[in-house]
RODOSE-130558 format. One record per residue (C-alpha): residue number from 1; y, z, x. Coordinates in nm, 2 decimals, padded with zeros to 4 digits. Example, Ala and Ser with C-alpha at 12.3 -4.5 7.8 and 13.67 -1.06 7.14 Angstrom:
2
 num      Y      Z      X
   1 -00.45  00.78  01.23
   2 -00.11  00.71  01.37
//
This chain:
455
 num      Y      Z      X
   1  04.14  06.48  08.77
   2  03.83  06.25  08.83
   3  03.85  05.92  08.72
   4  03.59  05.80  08.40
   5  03.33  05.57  08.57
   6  03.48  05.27  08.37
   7  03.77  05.30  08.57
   8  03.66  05.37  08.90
   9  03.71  05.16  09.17
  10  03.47  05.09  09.44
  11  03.41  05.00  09.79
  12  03.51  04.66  09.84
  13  03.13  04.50  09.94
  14  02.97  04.73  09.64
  15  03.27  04.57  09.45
  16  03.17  04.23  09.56
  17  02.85  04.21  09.55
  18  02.82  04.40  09.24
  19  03.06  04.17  09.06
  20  02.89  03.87  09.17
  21  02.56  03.98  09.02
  22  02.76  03.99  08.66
  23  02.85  03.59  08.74
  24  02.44  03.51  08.80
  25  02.37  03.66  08.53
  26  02.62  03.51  08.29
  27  02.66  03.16  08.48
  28  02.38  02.94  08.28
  29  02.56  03.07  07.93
  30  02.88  02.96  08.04
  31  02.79  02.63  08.20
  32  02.52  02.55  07.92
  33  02.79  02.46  07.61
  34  03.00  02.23  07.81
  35  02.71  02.05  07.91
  36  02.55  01.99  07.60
  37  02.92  01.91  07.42
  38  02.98  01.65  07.76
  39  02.63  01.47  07.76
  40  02.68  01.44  07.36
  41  03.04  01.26  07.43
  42  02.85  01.05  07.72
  43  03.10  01.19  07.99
  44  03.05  01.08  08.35
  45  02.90  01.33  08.61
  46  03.23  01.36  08.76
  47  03.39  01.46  08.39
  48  03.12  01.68  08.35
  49  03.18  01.85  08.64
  50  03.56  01.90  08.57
  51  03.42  02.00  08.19
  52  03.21  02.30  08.33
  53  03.44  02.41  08.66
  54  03.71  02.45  08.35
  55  03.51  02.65  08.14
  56  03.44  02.90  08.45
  57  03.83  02.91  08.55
  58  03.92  02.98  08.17
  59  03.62  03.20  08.15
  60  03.79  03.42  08.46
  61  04.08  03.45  08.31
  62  03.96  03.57  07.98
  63  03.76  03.84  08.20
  64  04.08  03.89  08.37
  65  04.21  03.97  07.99
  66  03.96  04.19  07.87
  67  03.91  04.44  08.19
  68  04.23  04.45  08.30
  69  04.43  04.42  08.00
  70  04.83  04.38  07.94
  71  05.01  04.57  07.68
  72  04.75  04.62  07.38
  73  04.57  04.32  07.51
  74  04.20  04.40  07.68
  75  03.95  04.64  07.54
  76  03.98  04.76  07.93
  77  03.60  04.78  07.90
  78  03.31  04.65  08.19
  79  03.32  04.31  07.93
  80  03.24  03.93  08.09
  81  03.40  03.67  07.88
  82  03.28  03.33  07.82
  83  03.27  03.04  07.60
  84  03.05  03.11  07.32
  85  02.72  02.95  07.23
  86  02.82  03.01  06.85
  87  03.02  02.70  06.91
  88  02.78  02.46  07.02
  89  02.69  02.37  06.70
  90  02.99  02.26  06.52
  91  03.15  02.10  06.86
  92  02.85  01.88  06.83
  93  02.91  01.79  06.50
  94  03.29  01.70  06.58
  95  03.14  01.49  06.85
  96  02.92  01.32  06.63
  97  03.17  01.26  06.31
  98  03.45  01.11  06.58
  99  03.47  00.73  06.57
 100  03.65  00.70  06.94
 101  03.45  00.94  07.15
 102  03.76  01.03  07.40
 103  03.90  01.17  07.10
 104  03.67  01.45  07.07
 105  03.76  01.71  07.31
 106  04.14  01.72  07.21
 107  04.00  01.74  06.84
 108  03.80  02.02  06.95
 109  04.08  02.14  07.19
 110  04.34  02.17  06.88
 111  04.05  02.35  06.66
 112  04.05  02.60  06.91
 113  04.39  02.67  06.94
 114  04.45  02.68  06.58
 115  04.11  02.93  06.52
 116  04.23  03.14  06.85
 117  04.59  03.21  06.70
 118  04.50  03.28  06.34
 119  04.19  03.52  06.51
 120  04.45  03.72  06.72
 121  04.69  03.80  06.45
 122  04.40  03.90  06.21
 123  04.26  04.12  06.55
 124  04.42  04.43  06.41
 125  04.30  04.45  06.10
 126  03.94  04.34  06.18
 127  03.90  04.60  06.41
 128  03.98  04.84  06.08
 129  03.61  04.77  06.01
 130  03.47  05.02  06.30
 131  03.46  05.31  06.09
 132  03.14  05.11  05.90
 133  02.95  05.13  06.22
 134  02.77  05.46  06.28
 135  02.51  05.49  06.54
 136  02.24  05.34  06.24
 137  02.43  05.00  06.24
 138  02.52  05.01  06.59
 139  02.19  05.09  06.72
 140  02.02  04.85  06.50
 141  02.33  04.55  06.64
 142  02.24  04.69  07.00
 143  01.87  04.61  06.96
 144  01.91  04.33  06.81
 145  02.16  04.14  07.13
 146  01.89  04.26  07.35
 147  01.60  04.08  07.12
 148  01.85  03.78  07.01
 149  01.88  03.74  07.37
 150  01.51  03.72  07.50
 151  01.43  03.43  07.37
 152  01.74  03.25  07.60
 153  01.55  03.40  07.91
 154  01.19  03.33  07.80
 155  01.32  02.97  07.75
 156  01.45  02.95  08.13
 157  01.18  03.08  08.27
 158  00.95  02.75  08.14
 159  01.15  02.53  08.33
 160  01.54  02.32  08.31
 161  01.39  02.08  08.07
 162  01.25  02.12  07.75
 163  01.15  01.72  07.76
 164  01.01  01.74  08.07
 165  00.60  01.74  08.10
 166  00.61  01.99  08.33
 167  00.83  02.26  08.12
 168  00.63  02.61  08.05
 169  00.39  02.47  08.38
 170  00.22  02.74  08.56
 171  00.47  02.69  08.87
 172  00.78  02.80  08.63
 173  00.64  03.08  08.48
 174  00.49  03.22  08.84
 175  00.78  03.15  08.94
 176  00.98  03.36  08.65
 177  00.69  03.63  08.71
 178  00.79  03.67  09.08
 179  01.09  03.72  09.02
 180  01.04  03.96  08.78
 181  00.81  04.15  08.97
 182  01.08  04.15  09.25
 183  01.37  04.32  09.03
 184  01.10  04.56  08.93
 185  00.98  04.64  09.24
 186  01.29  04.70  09.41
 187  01.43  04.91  09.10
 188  01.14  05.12  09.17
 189  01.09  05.13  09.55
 190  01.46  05.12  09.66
 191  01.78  05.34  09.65
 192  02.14  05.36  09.59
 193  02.34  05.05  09.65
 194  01.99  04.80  09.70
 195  01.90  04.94  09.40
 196  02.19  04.87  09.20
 197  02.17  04.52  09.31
 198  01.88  04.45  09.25
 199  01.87  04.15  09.00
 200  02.12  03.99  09.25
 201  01.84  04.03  09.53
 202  01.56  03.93  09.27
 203  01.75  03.63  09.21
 204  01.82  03.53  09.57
 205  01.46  03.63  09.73
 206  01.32  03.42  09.37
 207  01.50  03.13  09.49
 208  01.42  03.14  09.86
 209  01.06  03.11  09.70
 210  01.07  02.86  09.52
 211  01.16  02.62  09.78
 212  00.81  02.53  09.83
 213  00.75  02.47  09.50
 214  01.04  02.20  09.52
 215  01.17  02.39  09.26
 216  01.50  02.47  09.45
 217  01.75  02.17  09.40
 218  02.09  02.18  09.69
 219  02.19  01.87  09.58
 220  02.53  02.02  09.39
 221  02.62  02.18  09.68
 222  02.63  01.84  09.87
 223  02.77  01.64  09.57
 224  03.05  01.90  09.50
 225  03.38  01.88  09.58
 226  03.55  02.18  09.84
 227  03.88  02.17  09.57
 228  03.92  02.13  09.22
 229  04.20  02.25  08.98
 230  04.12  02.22  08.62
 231  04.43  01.97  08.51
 232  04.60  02.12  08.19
 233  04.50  01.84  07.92
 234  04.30  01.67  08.17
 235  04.15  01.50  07.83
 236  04.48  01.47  07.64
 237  04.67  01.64  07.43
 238  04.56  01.87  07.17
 239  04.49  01.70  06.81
 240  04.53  01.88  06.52
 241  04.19  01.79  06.22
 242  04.17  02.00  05.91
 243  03.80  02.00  05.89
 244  03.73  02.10  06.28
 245  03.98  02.36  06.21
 246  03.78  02.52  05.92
 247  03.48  02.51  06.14
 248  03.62  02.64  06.47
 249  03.78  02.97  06.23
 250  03.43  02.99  06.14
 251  03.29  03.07  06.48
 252  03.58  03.25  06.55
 253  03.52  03.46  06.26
 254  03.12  03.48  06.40
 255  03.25  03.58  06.71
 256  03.51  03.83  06.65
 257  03.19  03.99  06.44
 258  02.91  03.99  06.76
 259  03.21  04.08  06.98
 260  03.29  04.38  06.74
 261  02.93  04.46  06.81
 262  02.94  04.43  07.15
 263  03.23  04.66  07.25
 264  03.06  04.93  07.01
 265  02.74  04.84  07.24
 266  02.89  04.86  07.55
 267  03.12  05.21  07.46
 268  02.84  05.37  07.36
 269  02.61  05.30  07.70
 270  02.93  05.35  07.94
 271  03.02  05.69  07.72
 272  03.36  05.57  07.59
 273  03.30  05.49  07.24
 274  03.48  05.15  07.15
 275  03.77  05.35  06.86
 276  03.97  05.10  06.64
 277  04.21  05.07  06.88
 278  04.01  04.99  07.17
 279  03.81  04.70  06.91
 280  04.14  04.56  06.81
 281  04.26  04.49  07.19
 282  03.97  04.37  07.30
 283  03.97  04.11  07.00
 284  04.31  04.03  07.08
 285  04.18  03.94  07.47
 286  03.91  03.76  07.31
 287  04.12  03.56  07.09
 288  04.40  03.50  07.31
 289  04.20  03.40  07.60
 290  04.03  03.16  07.33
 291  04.37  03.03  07.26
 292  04.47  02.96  07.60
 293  04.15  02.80  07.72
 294  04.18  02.47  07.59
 295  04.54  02.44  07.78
 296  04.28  02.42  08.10
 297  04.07  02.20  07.91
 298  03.79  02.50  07.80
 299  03.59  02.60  07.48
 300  03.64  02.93  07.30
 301  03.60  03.25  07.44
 302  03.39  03.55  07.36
 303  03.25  03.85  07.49
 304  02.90  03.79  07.68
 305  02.61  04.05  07.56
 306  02.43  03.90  07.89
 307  02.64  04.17  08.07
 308  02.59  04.47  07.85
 309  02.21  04.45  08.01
 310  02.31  04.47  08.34
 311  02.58  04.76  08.25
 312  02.31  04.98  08.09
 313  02.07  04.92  08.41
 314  02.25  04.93  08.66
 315  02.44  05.26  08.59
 316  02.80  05.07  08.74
 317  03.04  05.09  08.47
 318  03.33  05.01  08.64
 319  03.57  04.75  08.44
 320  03.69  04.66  08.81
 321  03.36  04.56  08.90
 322  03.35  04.24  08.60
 323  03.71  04.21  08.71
 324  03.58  04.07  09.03
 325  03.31  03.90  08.89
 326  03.61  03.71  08.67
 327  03.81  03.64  08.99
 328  03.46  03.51  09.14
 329  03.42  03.24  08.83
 330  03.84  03.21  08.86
 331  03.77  03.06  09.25
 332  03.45  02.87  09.08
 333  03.70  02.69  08.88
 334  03.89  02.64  09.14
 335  03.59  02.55  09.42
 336  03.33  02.32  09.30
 337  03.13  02.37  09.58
 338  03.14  02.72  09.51
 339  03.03  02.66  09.17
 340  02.78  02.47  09.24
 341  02.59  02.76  09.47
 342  02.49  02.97  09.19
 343  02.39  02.65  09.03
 344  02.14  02.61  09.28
 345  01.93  02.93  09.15
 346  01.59  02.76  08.92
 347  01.64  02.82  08.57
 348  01.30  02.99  08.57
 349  01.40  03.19  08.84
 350  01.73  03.32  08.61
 351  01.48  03.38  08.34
 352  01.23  03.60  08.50
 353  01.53  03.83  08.57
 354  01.66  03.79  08.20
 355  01.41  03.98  08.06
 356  01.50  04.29  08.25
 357  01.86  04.19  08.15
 358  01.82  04.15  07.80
 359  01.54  04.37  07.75
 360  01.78  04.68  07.91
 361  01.99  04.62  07.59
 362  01.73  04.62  07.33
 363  01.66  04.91  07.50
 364  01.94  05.08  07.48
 365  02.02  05.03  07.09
 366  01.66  05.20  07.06
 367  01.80  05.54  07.25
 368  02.13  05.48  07.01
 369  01.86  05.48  06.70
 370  01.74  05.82  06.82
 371  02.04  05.96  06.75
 372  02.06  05.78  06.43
 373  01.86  06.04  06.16
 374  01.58  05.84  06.15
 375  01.41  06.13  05.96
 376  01.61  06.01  05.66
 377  01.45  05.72  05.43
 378  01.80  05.56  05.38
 379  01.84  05.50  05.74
 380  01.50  05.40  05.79
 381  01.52  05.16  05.51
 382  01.87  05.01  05.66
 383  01.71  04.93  06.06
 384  01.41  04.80  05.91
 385  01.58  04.53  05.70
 386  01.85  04.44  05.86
 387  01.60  04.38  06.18
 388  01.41  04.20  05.92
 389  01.71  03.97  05.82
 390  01.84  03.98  06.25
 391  01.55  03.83  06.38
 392  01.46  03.52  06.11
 393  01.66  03.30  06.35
 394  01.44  03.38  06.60
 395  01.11  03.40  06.44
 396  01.22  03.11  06.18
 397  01.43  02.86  06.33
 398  01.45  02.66  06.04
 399  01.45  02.88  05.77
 400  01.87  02.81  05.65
 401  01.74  02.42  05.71
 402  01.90  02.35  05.35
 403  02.17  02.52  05.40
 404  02.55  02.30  05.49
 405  02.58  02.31  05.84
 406  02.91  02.55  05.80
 407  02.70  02.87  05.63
 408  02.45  02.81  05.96
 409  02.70  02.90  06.17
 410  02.68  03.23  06.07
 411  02.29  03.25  05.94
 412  02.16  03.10  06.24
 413  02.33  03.40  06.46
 414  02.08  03.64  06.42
 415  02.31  03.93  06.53
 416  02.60  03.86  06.34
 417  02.35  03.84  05.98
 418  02.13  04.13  06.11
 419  02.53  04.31  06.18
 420  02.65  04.16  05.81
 421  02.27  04.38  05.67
 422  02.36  04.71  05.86
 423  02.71  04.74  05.76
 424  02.61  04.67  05.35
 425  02.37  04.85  05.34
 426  02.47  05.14  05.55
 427  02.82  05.13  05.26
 428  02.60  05.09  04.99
 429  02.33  05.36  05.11
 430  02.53  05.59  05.27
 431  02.94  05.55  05.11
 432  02.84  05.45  04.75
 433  02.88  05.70  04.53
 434  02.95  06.05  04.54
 435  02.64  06.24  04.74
 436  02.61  06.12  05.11
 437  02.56  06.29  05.45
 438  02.79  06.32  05.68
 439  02.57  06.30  05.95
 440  02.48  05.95  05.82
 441  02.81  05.80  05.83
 442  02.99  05.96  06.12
 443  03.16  05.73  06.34
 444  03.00  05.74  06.75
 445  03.37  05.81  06.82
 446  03.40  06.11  06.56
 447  03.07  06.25  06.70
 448  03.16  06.27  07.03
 449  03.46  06.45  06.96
 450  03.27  06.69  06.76
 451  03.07  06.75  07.04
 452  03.35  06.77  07.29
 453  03.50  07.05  07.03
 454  03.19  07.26  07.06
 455  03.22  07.31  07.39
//
């Protein structure tokens, strides 16, 4: 019997190669939160460094979790795992309401411990909530990652700096457009394997031209270290702080909701719909890994939607694939100098191939829309407001400005509101009350079954 694509295993330089291109494309989301939570503590460079190399290790090993799996652990899905940008936020509030600085991380550390056990035992019955996503919430959550996303690449491609007087220059955005125009034109003028890989070529053949520009900085290859091991409680132990708890259950709560999403993305453009079961072990490999991390001194881990873009355009939906890509950001952790070569890729080089990244997803919740019964009013009604309330972070930055910083946790994720408006209205739309369609509520997973039946 031939093996599902998901769990195919490929030739070892495909498998490399292919798996490498899911680390550039997830690298600058993963090193991005420790660097923002170090700088605000005032860590050295070399702190930093050890900060960021152990957010890649843990990061591996949470990939490790989620596409290989153990027991019921691992939604054994094409899924990168990282620490999540939800996070950000309330770390840098800890930060900030911590009198002795060096206490932060181990307050932080303990939050996440705490927020990743209670998140794994409530894993099961989270993952109960599937059965409110048809393909009209799921397609609207899909399109919404994808557009959420965009802004993160249009960002990179205007430079490393937002301070800096040259940031959105002429030189970064040509730069972004090459690159751009490179992915595109070897999508279009290439075959099979160079095809596949093409964002990985875009992103080496944009750097190679930026040199010129003195874009193109080598200097953390020559400053890194050959050997690195993350030190468990390299900062100190663990401390335990009611309120950073509360906060840190928060994100986990926002995260366990986008990586709900995300599975039900990713099943649907691999064509094994994420079931309950499926949703509950991969929240248990989220939340474990989350648990875990701070032992090796990293943040909380999530699923990364960065991926699903990548997945959807390059047709490879082999879980052994990101497996590799995890053991590449494992040996990252573990090799500085390694680390430090994808580092080396411009920010506006990563952004010009973002936007065929991210746009690939928004993409593809617009063909899971299709299928959605559009033709119906109620369905209509429930995409074009939840859209509405998905995209005010992005449009409105400030809009939940008076609003305590806990509630914009969750107001300023754009997918996890727009997911919040999709599943209430699609219950009160579609479940309320005693005449609905049961076209409109059928689960992805129920429909293909029905399908499979018919023939």
């Amino acid at each position: 019997m031939t093996a599902h694509p998901v769990d195919e295993k490929l030739p070892a330089l495909k498998m490399a190669t292919t798996g490498l291109q899911h680390v550039a494309a997830m690298y600058a989301g993963v090193v991005a939160p420790p660097l923002i939570v170090g700088a605000a503590i005032g860590l050295s460079g070399t702190e930093l460094t050890f900060l960021t190399g152990a957010c890649l290790f843990t990061a591996g090993l949470a990939t490790f979790l989620q596409t290989l799996g153990v027991w019921k652990i691992g939604a054994r899905l094409p899924f990168v795992n990282g620490v999540t940008f939800a996070g950000v936020a309330p770390m840098t509030a800890i930060v900030a309401s911590t009198k002795d600085k060096s206490d932060a991380l181990p307050i932080i550390f303990g939050a996440v411990i705490v927020a990743g056990l209670l998140g794994f035992i409530a894993a099961p019955f989270f993952s109960k909530a599937v059965r409110f996503f048809p393909p009209v919430v799921t397609g609207t959550v899909i399109t919404l990652i994808g557009v959420s996303l965009l802004p993160v690449a249009f960002g990179w491609a205007q430079g490393p700096n937002p301070a800096a007087e040259d940031y959105g220059s002429r030189t970064y955005l040509g730069l972004a457009a090459a690159t751009l125009v490179i992915v595109l034109l070897l999508r279009r003028f290439t075959r099979g394997f160079v095809k596949q890989i093409a964002v990985l070529l875009g992103l080496v053949v944009g750097t190679l031209v930026a040199i010129p520009f003195g874009v193109t900085d080598f200097s953390p290859v020559a400053d890194a270290a050959v050997i690195g091991f993350p030190t468990p409680f390299h900062f100190g132990a663990p401390q335990f702080q009611v309120a950073a708890i509360v906060s840190m259950i928060v994100v986990m709560v926002v995260s366990m909701t986008e990586s709900t999403a995300d599975m039900l993305a990713l099943g649907e453009i691999v064509e094994r719909p994420a079931d309950e079961k499926t949703i509950a072990a991969g929240l248990r490999a989220d939340t474990l890994g989350s648990a875990v991390s701070p032992l090796f001194n990293g943040f909380m881990c999530s699923a990364f939607a960065q991926n699903i873009g990548l997945v959807a355009m390059t047709k490879i939906r082999s879980r052994y694939v990101v497996a590799t890509g995890g053991a590449f950001l494992v040996l990252m952790g573990l090799c500085p100098m390694a680390a430090s070569l994808i580092a080396v890729v411009p920010r506006p080089v990563l952004g010009g191939a973002g936007v065929v990244l991210f746009g690939s997803v928004a993409a593809s919740g617009i063909q899971t829309l299709v299928k959605a019964g559009l033709e119906k009013d109620n369905n209509v009604l429930i995409v074009a407001v939840s859209l509405a309330v998905g995209i005010i972070p992005i449009t409105a930055p400030d809009f939940y400005h008076a609003f305590p910083e806990t509630a914009k946790i969750v107001l300023d994720s754009g997918i996890s509101t727009g997911c919040m408006a999709a599943v209430l209205l699609n219950l009160v739309f579609n479940h309320l009350g005693k005449h609905r369609d049961a076209q409109d509520v059928t689960h992805p997973m129920e429909a293909g079954e029905e399908i499979a039946a018919a023939h």
